[in-house]
C-alpha positions in Angstrom: 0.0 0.0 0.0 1.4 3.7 -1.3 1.5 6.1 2.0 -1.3 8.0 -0.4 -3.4 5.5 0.0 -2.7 4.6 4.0 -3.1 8.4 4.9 -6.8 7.8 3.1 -7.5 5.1 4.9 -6.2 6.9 8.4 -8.3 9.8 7.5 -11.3 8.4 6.3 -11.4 5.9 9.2 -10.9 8.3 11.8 -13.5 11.1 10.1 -15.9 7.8 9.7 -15.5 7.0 13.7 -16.2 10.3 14.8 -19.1 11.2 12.7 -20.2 7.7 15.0 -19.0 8.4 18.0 -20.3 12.2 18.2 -22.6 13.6 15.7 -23.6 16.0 18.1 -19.7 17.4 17.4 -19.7 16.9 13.9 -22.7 18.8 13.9 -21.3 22.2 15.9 -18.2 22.1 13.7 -20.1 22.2 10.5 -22.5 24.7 9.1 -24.9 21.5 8.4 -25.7 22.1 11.9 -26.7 25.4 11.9 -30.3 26.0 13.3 -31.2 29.5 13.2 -29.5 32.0 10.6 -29.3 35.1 12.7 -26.4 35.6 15.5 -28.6 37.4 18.4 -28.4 34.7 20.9 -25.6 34.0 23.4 -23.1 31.9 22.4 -23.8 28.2 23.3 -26.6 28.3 23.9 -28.4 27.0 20.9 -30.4 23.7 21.5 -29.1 20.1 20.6 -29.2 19.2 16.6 -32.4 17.6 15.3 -32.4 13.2 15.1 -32.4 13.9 11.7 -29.2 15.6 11.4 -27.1 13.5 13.8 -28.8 10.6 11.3 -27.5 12.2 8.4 -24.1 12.4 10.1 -24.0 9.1 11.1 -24.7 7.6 7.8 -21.7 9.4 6.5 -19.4 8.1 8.6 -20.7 4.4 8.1 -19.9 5.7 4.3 -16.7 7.1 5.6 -15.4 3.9 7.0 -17.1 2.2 4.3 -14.8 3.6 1.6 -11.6 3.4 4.0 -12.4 -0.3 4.8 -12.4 -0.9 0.2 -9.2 0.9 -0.2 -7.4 -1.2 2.8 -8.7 -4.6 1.3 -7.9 -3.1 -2.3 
């Protein structure tokens, strides 16, 4: 295996676990996450991400390791 193709793996393993592991972060990190377009509130305090979303998330990262499990066995 070329080190292009083990640092794809690493990465697209590790991005694919945390989109698992927490949504809820993947979420905050992203602007997929976003709930309300205007920037009156405090900071932090915007509610938790809707069960759709952290779905969404979660199916990428089953994608994510999906792909990164075909290139290792490749």
């Amino acid at each position: 295996m070329d080190p292009r193709t083990a640092l794809a793996v690493g990465l697209g393993a590790g991005l694919g676990a945390l989109c698992l592991a927490r949504p809820d972060v993947v979420l905050r990190l992203s602007a997929f996450g976003a709930t309300t377009p205007d920037r009156t509130g405090q900071y932090g305090d915007d509610g938790p991400a809707s069960t759709r979303a952290t779905w969404v998330v979660r199916a990428l990262g089953a994608l994510c390791l999906a792909v990164a499990a075909y290139l290792a066995v490749a």
